[in-house]
C-alpha positions in Angstrom: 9.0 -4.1 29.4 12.3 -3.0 30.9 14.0 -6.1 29.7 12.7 -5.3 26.1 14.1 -1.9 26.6 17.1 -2.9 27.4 17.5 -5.7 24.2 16.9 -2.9 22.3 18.9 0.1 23.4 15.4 2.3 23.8 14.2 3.5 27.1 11.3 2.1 28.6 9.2 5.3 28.2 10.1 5.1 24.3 8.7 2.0 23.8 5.4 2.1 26.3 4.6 5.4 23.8 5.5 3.4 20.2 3.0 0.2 21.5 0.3 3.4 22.8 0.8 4.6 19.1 -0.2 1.3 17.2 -2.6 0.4 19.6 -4.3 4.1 18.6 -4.1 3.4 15.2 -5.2 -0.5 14.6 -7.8 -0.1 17.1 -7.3 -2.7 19.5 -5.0 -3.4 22.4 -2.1 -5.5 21.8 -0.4 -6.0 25.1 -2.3 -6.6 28.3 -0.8 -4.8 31.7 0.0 -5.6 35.2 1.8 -4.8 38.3 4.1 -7.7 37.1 4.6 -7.0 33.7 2.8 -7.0 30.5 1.6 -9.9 28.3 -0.1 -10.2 24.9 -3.3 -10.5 23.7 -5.2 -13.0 20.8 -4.5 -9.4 18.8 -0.4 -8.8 20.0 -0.1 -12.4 19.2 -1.3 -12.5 16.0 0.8 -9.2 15.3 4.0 -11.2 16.5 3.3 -14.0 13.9 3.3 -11.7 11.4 6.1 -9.8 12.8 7.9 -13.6 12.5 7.2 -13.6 9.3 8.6 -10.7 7.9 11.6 -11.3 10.4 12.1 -14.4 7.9 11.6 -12.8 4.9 14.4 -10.2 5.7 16.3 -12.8 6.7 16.6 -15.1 3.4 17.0 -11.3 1.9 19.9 -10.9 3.7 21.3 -14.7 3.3 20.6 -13.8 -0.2 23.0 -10.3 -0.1 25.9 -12.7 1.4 25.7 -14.6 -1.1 26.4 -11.8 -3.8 28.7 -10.3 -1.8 32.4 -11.7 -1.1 32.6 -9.5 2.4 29.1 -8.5 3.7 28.4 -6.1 6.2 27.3 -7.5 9.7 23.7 -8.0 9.9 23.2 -5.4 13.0 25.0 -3.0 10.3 22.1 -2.6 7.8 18.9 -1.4 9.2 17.2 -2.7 6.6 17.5 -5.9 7.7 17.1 -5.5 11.2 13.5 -3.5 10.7 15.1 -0.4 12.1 13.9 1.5 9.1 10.9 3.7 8.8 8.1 1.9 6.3 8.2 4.7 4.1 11.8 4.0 3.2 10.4 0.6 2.1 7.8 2.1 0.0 10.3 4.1 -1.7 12.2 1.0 -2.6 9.5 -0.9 -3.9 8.0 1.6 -5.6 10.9 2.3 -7.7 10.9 -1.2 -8.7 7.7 -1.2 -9.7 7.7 2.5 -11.5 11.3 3.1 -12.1 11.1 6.5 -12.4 12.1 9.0 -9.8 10.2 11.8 -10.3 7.0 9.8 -10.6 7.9 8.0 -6.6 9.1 11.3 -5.0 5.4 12.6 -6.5 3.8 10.1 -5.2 5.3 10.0 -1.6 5.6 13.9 -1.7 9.2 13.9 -1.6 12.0 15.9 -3.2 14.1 13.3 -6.0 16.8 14.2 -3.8 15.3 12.1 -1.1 15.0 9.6 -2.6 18.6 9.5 -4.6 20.0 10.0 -0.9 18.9 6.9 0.5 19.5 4.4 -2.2 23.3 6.1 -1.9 23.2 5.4 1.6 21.7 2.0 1.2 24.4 0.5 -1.5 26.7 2.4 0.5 26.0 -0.1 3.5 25.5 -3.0 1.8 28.7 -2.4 -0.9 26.4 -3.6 -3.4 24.7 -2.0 -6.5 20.7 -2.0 -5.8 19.9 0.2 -9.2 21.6 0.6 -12.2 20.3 4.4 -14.0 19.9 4.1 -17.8 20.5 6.8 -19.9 16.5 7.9 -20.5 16.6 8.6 -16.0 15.2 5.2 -15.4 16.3 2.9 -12.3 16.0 -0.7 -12.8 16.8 -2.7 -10.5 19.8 -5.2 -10.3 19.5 -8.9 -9.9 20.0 -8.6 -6.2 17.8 -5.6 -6.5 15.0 -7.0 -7.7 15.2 -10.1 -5.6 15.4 -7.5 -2.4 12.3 -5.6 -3.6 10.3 -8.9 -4.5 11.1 -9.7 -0.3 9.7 -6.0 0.7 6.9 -6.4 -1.3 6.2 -9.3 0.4 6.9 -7.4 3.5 3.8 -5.0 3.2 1.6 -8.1 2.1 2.3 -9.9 5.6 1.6 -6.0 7.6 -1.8 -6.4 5.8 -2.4 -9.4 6.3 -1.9 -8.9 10.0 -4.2 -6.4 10.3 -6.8 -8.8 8.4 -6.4 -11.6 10.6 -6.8 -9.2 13.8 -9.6 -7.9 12.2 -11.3 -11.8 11.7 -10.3 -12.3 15.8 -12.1 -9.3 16.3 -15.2 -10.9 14.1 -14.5 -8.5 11.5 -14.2 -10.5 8.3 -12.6 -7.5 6.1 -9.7 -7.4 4.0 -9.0 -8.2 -0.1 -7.8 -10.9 -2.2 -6.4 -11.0 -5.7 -7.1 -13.9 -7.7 -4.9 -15.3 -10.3 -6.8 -17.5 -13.0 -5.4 -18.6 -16.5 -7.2 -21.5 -18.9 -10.0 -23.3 -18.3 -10.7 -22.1 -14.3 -12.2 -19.0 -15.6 -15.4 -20.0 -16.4 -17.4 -21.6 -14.1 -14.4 -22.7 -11.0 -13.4 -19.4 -9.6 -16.7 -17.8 -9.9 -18.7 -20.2 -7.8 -15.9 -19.8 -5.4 -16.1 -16.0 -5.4 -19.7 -15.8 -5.2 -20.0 -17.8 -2.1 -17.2 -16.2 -0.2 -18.7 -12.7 -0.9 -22.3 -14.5 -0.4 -20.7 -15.6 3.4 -18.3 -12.3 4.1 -19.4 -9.5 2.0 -17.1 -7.3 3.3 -13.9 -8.7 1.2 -12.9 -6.8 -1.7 -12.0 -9.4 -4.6 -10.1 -8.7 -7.4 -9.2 -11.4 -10.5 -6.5 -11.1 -12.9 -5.9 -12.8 -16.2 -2.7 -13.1 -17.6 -0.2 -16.2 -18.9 0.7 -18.2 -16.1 4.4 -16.9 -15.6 3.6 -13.6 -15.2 0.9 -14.3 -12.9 3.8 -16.9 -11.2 5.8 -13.6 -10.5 3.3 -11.5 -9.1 2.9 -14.3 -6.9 5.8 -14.3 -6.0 6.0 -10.6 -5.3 2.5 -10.7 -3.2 0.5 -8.5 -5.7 -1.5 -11.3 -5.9 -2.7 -14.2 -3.6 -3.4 -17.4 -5.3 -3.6 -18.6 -8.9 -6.3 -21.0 -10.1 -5.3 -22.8 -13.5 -3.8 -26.4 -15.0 -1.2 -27.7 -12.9 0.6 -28.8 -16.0 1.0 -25.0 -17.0 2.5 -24.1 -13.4 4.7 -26.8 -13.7 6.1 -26.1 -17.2 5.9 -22.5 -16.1 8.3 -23.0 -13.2 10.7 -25.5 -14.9 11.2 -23.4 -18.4 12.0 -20.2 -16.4 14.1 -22.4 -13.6 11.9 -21.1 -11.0 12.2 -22.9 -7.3 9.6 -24.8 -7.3 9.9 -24.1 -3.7 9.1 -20.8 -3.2 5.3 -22.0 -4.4 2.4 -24.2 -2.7 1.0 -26.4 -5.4 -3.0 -27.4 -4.5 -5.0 -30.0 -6.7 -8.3 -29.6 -6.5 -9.3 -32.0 -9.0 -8.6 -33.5 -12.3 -10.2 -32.1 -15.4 -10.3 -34.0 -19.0 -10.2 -32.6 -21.8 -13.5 -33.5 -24.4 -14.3 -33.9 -27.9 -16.7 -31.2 -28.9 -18.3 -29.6 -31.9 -21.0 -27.4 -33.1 -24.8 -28.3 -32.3 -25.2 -28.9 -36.0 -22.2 -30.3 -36.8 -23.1 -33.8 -38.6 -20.8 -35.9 -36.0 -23.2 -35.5 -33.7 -25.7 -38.0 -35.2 -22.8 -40.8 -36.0 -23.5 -43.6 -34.3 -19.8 -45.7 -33.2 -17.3 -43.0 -34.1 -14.3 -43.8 -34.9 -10.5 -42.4 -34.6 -10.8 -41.9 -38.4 -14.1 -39.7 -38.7 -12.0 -37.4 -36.3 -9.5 -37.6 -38.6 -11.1 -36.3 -42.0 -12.5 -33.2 -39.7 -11.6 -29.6 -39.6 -10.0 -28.6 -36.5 -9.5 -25.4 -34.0 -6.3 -26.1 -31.9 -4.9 -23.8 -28.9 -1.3 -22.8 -29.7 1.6 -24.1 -27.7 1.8 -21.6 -25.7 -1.8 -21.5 -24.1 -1.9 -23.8 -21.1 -3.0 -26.8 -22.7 -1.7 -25.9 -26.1 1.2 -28.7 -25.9 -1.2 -31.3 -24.5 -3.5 -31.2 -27.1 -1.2 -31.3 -29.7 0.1 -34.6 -28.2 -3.2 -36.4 -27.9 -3.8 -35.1 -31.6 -0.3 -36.3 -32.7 -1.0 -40.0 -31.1 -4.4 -40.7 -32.8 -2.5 -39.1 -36.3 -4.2 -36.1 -36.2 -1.9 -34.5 -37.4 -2.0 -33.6 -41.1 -4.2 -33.8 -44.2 -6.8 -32.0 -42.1 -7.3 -28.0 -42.1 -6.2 -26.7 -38.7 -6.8 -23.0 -37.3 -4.4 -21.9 -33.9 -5.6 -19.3 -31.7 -4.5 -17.7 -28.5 -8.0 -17.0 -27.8 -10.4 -19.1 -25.7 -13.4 -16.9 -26.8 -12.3 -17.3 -30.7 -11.6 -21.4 -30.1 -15.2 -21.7 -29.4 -17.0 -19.6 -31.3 -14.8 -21.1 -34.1 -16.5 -24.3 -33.1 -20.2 -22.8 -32.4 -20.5 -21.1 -35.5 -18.5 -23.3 -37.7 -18.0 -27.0 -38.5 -14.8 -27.7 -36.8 -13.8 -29.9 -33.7 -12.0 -28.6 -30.7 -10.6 -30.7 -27.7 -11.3 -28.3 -24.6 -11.8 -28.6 -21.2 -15.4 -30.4 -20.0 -15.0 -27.7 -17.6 -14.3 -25.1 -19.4 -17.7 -25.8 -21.9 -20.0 -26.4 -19.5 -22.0 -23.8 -19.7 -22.0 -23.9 -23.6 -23.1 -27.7 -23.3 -25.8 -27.0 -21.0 -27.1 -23.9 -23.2 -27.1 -26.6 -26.3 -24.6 -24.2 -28.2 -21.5 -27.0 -28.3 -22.0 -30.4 -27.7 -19.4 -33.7 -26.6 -18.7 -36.6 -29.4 -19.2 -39.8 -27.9 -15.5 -41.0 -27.9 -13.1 -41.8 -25.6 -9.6 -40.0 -25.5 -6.6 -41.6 -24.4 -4.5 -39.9 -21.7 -7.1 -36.5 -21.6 -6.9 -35.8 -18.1 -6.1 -31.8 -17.1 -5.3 -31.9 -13.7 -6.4 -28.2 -11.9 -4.8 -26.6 -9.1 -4.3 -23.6 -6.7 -0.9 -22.2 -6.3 -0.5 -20.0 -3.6 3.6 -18.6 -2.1 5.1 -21.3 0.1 7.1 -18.7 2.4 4.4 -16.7 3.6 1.0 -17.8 5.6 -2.2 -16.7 3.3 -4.1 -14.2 4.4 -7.3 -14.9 6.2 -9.2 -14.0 3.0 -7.5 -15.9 0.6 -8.0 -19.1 2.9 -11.3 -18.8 3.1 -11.3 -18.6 -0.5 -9.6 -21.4 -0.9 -12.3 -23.4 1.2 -14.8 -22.3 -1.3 -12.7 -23.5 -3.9 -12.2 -26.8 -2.5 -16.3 -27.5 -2.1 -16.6 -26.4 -5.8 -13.8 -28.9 -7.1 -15.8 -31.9 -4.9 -18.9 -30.8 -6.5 -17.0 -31.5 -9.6 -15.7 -34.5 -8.4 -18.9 -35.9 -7.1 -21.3 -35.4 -10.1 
């Protein structure tokens, strides 16, 4: 303890009373003491990974700063860096990235706009470096730099929770929350098995799923507001390349490889050819995902390589739900997901043509962020994922 004083320009009494105060608070003991000295526990160890981890993360944000900058500050100069800065600060920083207004952060932290107009002085000041830029209606965005330093302290108060989930699992508390990205055909049937057994095994997590296109749901990622995506890993990597994302700052999973199917109405007259041919799917009516859905650009390939392409009456949607209703309630084809249609196919509602596609598979994935350990929820969500994608891969 006195050597850790002395490292840190605190006095030993200082820092016995700062460990007494998180102990108090988290509820279990971090260090163990003796005569000799003091060492850590399964909990203070667990903390200190953590504690690596954010130590990282501040890190690359200030590598990242002295790379914008022609002179940058020393490192022991910004206490942002150096985690000498109160968590609240933080929360004022990323909360104005997410919010950008002023008065709606100093109301939420009960804080003058003074405050807060202070300390984002103060911090540009140190760093010599624009953080905000304020627009003429009183909102702050945030600069390049800016937002690349609030993406890093979100990620900051992702790894303290976390922390406090995994001491939580030592402790034989399985407790905490995950957020669940999901986009295309992993919706249906995929992440709800998944989810259903891990709250069936630890009912205690909180889960949350999110919808949205897959580079949105990429940045949120990226900026821990959520924990793992589930969706075609041809979409993630389109999504990464088209926006020049680094590929990585992401964990890319496969789970297993989907196809895409044939499929049409319970009624529709296909269904009783026998030997179908390229050219009955030709003189059809089709339903066609746009471009921009995940496998929008895929189908259109297969379509344009068996010259389905015109002469035939073709609707787009955006919407899953519209694609195949479109095809149960009307006499056009669709190529989805088997996946995806399973439950419609076993209900009788849709059902497969009996012809091979060339080149149909739809490989699926889980993406989670490469520069931080998942939280102890989210991994055992991903073991439950992995059993459902082997059930798919088995039968």
């Amino acid at each position: 303890m006195s050597a850790a004083a002395r490292q840190l320009g605190r006095s030993q009494s200082a820092i016995t009373k700062s460990i007494n105060e998180i102990e108090e608070k988290i509820g279990y003991k971090l260090f163990n003491r003796t005569s000799s000295g003091v060492s850590t526990t399964i909990y203070g160890d667990a903390l200190y990974e953590r504690l690596r981890s954010i130590r990282s993360l501040l890190n690359t944000a200030y590598n990242q700063y002295k790379a914008y900058h022609k002179s940058p500050a020393p490192l022991g100069q910004i206490p942002l860096f150096t985690m000498d800065i109160s968590l609240n600060r933080i929360k004022m920083l990323v909360l104005l990235g997410r919010h950008k207004k002023i008065s709606l952060v100093a109301a939420m932290l009960n804080i003058t706009t003074r405050t807060i107009y202070l300390f984002v002085r103060e911090l540009e000041m140190q760093l010599d470096l624009k953080i905000f830029e304020l627009r003429p209606n009183s909102e702050l965005f945030a600069t390049q730099y800016g937002d690349y330093l609030i993406n890093r302290l979100n990620l900051v108060f992702a790894e303290l929770r976390f922390a406090l989930e995994h001491i939580d699992k030592l402790a034989g508390k399985q407790t905490g929350s995950i957020c669940i990205g999901t986009a295309g055909s992993t919706r249906p049937a995929l992440v709800p098995k998944a989810l259903i057994q891990l709250l069936n095994n630890y009912p205690q997590i909180r889960a949350e799923t999110r919808e949205a296109h897959i580079t949105e749901l990429l940045d949120e990622l990226s900026r821990g507001e959520i924990d793992i995506i589930v969706t075609g890993t041809r979409a993630v990597e389109n999504a990464i390349s088209g926006r020049n994302l680094d590929k990585d700052d992401f964990m890319v999973h496969h789970l297993f490889d989907d196809e895409l199917i044939v499929v049409a109405g319970a009624a529709h007259p296909l269904l009783e050819k026998q030997h179908l041919t390229y050219d009955d799917l030709r003189r059809q009516k089709w339903v066609l995902p746009i471009r921009s859905m995940p496998a929008g650009q895929l189908v259109k390939t297969i379509l344009e390589n068996l010259s389905i392409a015109a002469g035939v009456t073709k609707i787009g949607t955006n919407s899953i739900v519209v694609l195949r209703n479109l095809v149960i309630y009307g006499d056009y084809l669709a190529l989805l997901s088997s996946h995806q249609t399973e439950l419609e196919r076993k209900q009788g509602l849709i059902a497969q043509l009996d012809i091979h596609i060339p080149n149909n598979k739809w490989p699926v994935c889980a993406v989670t962020r490469n520069n931080t350990q998942p939280s102890p929820a989210t991994s055992e969500f991903f073991k439950e994922l992995d059993k459902v994608a082997q059930d798919y891969i088995d039968s």
